[in-house]
C-alpha positions as CSV (number, residue, x, y, z in Angstrom):
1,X,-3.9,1.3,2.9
2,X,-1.3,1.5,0.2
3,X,-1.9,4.7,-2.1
4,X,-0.1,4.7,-5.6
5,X,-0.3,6.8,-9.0
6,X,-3.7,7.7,-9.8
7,X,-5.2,5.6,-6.7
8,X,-9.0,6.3,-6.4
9,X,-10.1,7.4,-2.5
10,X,-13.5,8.6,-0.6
11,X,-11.6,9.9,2.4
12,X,-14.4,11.0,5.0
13,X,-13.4,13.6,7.4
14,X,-15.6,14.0,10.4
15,X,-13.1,15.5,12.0
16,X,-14.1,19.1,10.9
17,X,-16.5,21.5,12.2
18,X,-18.6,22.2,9.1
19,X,-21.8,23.6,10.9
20,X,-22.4,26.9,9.2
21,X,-21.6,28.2,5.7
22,X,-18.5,30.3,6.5
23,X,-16.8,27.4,8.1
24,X,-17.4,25.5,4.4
25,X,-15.9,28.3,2.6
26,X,-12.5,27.7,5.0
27,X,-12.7,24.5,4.3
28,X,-13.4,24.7,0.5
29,X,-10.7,27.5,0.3
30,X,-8.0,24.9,2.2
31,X,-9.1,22.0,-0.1
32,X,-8.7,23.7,-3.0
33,X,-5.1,24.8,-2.1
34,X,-4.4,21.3,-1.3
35,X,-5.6,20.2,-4.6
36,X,-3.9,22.3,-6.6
37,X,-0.3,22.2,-4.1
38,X,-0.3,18.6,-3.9
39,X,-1.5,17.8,-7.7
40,X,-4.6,15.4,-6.3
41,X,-7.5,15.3,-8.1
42,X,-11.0,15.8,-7.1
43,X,-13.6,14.5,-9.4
44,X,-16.5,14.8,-6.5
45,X,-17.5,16.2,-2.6
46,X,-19.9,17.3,-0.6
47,X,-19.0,19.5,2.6
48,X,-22.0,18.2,5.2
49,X,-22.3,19.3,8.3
50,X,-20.1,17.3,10.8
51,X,-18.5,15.6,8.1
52,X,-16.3,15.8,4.4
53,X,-17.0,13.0,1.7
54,X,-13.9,13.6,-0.8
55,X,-13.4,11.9,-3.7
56,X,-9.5,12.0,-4.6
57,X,-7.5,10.4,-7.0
58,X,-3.6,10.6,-5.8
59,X,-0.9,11.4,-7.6
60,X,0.7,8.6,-5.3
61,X,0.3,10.6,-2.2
62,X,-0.2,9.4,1.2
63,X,-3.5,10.8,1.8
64,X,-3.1,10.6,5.9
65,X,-0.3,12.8,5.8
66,X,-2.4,14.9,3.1
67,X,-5.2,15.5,5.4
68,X,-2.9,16.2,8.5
69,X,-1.0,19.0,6.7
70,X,-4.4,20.6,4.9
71,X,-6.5,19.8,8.0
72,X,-4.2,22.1,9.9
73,X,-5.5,25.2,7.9
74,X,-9.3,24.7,9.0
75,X,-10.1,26.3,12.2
76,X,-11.2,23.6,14.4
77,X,-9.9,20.4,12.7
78,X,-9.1,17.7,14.7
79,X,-6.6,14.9,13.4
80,X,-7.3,11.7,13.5
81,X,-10.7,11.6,12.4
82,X,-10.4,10.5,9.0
83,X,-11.8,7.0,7.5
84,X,-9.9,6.0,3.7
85,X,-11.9,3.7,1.3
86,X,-9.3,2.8,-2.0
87,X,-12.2,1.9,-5.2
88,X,-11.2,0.1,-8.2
89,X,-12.8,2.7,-10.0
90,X,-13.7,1.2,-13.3
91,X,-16.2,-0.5,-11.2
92,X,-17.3,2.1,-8.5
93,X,-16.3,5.8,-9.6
94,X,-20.2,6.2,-10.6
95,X,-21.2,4.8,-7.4
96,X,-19.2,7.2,-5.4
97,X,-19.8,9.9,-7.6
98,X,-23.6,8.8,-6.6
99,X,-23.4,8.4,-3.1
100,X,-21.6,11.7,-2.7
101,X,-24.2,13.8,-4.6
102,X,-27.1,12.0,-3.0
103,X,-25.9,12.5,0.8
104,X,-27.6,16.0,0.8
105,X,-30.3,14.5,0.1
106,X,-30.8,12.1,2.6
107,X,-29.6,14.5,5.1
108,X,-32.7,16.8,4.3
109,X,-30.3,19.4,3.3
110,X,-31.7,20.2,-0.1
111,X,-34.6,18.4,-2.4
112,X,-32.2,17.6,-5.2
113,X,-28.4,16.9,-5.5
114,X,-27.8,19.7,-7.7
115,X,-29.7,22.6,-5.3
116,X,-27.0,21.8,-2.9
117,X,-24.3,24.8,-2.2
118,X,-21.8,22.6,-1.2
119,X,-21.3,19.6,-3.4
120,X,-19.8,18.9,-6.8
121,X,-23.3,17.8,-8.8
122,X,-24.4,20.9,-10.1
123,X,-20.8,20.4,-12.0
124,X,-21.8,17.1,-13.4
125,X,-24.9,18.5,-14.7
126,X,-23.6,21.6,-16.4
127,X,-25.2,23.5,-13.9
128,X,-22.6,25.3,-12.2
129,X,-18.6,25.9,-12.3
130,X,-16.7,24.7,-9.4
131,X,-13.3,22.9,-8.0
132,X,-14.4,19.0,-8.4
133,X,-13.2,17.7,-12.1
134,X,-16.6,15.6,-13.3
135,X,-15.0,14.3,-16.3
136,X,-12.8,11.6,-14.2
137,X,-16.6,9.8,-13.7
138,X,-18.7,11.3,-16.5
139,X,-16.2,9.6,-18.5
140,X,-17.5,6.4,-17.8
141,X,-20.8,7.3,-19.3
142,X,-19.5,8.9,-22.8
143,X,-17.1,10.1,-24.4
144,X,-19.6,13.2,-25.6
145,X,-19.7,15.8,-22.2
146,X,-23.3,16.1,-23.2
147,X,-24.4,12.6,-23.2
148,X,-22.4,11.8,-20.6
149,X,-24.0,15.0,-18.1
150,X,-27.1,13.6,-19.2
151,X,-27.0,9.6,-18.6
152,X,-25.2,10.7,-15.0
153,X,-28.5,12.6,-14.8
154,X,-30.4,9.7,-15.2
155,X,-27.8,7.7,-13.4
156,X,-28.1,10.1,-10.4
157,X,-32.0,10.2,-10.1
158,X,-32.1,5.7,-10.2
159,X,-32.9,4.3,-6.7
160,X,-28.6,3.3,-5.6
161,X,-28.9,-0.8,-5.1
162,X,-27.5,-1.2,-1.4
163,X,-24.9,-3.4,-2.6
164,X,-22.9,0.1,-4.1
165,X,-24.3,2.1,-1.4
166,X,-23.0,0.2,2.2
167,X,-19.5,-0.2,1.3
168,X,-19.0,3.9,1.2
169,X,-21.5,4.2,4.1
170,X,-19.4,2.0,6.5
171,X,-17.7,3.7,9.1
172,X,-14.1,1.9,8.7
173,X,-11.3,2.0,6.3
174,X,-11.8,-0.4,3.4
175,X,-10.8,-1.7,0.1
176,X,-13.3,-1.6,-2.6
177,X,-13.3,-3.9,-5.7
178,X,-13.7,-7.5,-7.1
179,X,-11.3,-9.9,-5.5
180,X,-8.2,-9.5,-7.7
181,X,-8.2,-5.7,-6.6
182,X,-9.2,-6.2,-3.2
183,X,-6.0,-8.8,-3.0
184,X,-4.2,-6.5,-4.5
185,X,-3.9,-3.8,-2.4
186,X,-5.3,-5.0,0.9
187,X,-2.9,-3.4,3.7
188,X,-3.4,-7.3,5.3
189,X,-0.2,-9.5,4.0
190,X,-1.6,-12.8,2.9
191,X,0.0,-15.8,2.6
């Protein structure tokens, strides 16, 4: 996976132990010093337990080594256990924004995106204050913060088409655009 200035990720991280609220908030306090150390952006998450979904856009940083060195500040984080997905995110960001938000969801961890402690959507809709930077998606949606919290509203309660919801789901590192992107920055050398 190549990673370059202003490179959109999902990096899942099942390698943490996130099973009870006070192993969030270590992890939530780590990724926040991360963020701000390593001048990454975060425009969404959701902590879940057994697993991370982070939305980062790089600053060119090599986001294996940036897990390995924040990882190392959450008790019981195992290297290794890590899957990267690169987006062209122009065409996805909304999507992953989505599929973030609506993972608590489907887990039966909370009735609605927003009621959820541990994830960025509450932020999207004005809701709440918090680490993740919304404006990276909402942006996409308007250019008003208003209108643009309230189409992602909208946006957030339509039925995802499986098409944008199985390439984040998959359990593998991936590259996720049309085909020029895809060629573009597959880690595969073609001829």
């Amino acid at each position: 996976m190549k990673f370059f200035e202003n490179a959109h990720c999902l990096v899942t991280d099942s390698g943490s132990a996130l099973a009870d609220d006070a192993a969030k908030a270590a992890y939530m306090a780590a990724l926040q010093k991360a963020v701000a150390a390593l001048s990454l952006k975060l425009p969404a998450y959701a902590l879940l337990p057994g697993r991370a979904l982070l939305y980062f856009v790089t600053p060119g940083a090599d986001l294996r080594s940036v897990m390995g060195r924040f990882g190392a500040e959450v008790p019981g984080w195992q290297a290794g256990h890590c899957k990267y997905k690169l987006l062209q995110p122009e065409l996805y960001a909304a999507h992953l924004a989505r599929y973030i938000h609506k993972e608590a969801v489907k887990e039966g961890l909370a009735a609605k995106p927003e009621d959820y402690r541990w994830s960025s959507a509450a932020q999207y809709l004005g809701a709440a204050q918090g680490p993740a930077e919304p404006g990276l998606v909402l942006n996409y949606f308007s250019a008003d913060p208003a209108e643009a919290a309230a189409k992602y509203a909208a946006f957030l309660a339509e039925t995802a088409p499986g098409k944008f919801w199985r390439p984040f789901d998959k359990n593998r590192d991936a590259v996720i655009g049309d085909a020029d992107f895809e060629a573009a920055h597959s880690p595969h050398d073609r001829p």
